[in-house]
C-alpha positions, 0 to 999 in steps of 0.5 A: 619961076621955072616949073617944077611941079608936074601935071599929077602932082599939080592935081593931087595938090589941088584936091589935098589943099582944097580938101585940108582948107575945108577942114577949117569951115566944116568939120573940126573947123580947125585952124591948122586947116589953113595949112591947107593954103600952101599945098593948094598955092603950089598946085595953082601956080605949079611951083613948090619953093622947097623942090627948088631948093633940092633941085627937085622936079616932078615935070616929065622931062620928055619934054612938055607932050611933044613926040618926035621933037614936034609942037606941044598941043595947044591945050597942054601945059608945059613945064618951064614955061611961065 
């Protein structure tokens, strides 16, 4: 699977779900918290079926943080690699 989720979007998918799956322990313990589950999937493995569907992706498209054509860091996460 290709990455199509950016590194932003990642984040921000991480803290909603963790967020919305709380709901289903403490507060109205809900179970549609549980819906929580998918954003907080797709954050982790940093592929959303549904932008694959629609040709969408929020990955820079620069090119994974290298500047004039050279190596990624080594701590940075590219999109489109496994």
């Amino acid at each position: 699977m290709k990455r199509n989720v950016g590194n932003l979007d990642r984040v921000l998918r991480i803290i909603a779900g963790a967020a919305i799956l709380s709901f289903a322990f403490v507060g109205p313990q809900s179970p549609w918290a549980y819906l929580g589950i998918i954003p907080l999937a797709t954050g982790l493995v940093g592929w959303c079926p549904p932008y694959a569907l629609l040709g969408i992706s929020s990955c820079k498209t620069g090119g994974c943080g290298n500047k004039a054509g050279g190596s990624p860091s080594a701590g940075s996460s590219c999109c489109g690699k496994n």
